[in-house]
C-alpha positions as CSV (number, residue, x, y, z in Angstrom):
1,X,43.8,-23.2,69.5
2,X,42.9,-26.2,71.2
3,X,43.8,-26.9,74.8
4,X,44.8,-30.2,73.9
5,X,47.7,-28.5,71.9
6,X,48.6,-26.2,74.7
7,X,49.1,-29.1,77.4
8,X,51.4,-31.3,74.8
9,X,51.0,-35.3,74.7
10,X,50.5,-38.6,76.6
11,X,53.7,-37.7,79.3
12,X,51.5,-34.4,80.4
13,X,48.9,-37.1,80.5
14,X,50.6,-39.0,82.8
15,X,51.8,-35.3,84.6
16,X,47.9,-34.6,85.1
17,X,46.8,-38.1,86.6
18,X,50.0,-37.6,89.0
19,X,48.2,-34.1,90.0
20,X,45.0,-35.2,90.6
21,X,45.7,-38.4,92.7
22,X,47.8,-36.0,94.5
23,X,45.1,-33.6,95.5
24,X,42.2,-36.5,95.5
25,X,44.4,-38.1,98.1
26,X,44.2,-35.2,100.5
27,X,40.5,-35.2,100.4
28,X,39.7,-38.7,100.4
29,X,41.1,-41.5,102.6
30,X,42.6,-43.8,101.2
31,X,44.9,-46.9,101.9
32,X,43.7,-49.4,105.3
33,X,40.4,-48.1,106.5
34,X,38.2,-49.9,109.5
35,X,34.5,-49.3,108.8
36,X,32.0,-49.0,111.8
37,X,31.9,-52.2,113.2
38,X,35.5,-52.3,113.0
39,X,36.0,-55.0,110.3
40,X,39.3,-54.3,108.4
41,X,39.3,-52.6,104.3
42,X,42.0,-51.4,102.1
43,X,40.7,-48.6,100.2
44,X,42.7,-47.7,96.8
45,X,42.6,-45.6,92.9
46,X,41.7,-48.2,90.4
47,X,41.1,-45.9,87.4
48,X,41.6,-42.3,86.8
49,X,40.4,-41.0,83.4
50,X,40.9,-37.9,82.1
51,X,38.8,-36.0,79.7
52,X,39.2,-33.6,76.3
53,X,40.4,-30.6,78.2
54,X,39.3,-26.9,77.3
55,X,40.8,-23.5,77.5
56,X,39.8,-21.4,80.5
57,X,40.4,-18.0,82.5
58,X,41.6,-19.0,85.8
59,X,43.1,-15.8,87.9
60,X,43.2,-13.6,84.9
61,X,45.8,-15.8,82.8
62,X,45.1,-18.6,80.6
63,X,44.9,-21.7,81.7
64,X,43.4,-26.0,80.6
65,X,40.7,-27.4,82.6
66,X,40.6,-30.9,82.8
67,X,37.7,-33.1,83.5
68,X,38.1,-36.4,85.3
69,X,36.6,-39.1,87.2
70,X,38.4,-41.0,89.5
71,X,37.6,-44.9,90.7
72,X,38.1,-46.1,94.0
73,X,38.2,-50.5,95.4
74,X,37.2,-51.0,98.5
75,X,38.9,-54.3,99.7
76,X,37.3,-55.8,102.5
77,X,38.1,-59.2,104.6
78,X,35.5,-60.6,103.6
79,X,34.9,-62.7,100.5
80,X,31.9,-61.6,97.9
81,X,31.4,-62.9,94.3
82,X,33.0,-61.1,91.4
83,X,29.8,-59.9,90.3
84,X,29.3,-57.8,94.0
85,X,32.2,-55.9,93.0
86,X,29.8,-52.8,91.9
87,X,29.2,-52.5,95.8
88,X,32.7,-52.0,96.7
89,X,33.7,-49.4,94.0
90,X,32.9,-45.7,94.1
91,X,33.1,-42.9,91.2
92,X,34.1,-39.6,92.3
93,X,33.9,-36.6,89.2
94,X,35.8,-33.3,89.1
95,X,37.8,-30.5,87.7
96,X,41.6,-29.4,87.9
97,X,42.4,-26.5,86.6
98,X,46.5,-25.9,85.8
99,X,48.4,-22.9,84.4
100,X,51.0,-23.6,81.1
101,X,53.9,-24.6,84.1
102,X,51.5,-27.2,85.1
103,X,50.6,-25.5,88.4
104,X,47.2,-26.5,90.1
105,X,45.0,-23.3,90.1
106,X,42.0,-25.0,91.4
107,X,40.9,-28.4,91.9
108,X,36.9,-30.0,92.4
109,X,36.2,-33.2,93.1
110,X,32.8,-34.8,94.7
């Protein structure tokens, strides 16, 4: 069976994105940020996409693994042409792993 069946349709979807800004949050600062010289930035999720999930083993039950990257805008005070804009975005890629109840078991993220 495919782990796409297990976790249901686009409103899990939604559920997963919800998890993993939750738990990318706690590891990466985000919101008003002052760099080393002090200049003011606003730092924010632009994108977060999720990948075809697969069936895993997490803690000796069955669980879906999701693959996902995650994209970040730095604003800055500071005006820059639209095609800079590559400088001020980052891509982070990672795992979360949840249980049929939607429970984070584990969680990776660069």
């Amino acid at each position: 069976m495919r782990a796409a069946a297990i976790m249901g349709a686009s409103a899990d979807e939604a559920r997963v994105k919800e998890l993993i800004l939750d738990r990318f949050s706690q590891r990466h600062k985000l919101g008003e940020a002052a760099g080393g010289s002090g200049h003011l930035g606003f730092i924010s999720v632009t994108r977060i996409h999720v990948w075809e999930p697969r069936e895993v083993e997490a803690g000796g039950q069955r669980a879906t693994e999701f693959p996902f990257t995650v994209e970040t805008y730095t604003e800055t005070e500071f005006l820059h042409e639209p095609d800079d804009d590559v400088y001020y975005t980052n891509r982070y890629g990672g795992t979360i792993v949840l249980d049929g109840s939607m429970n984070v078991l584990d969680f990776k993220c660069d």
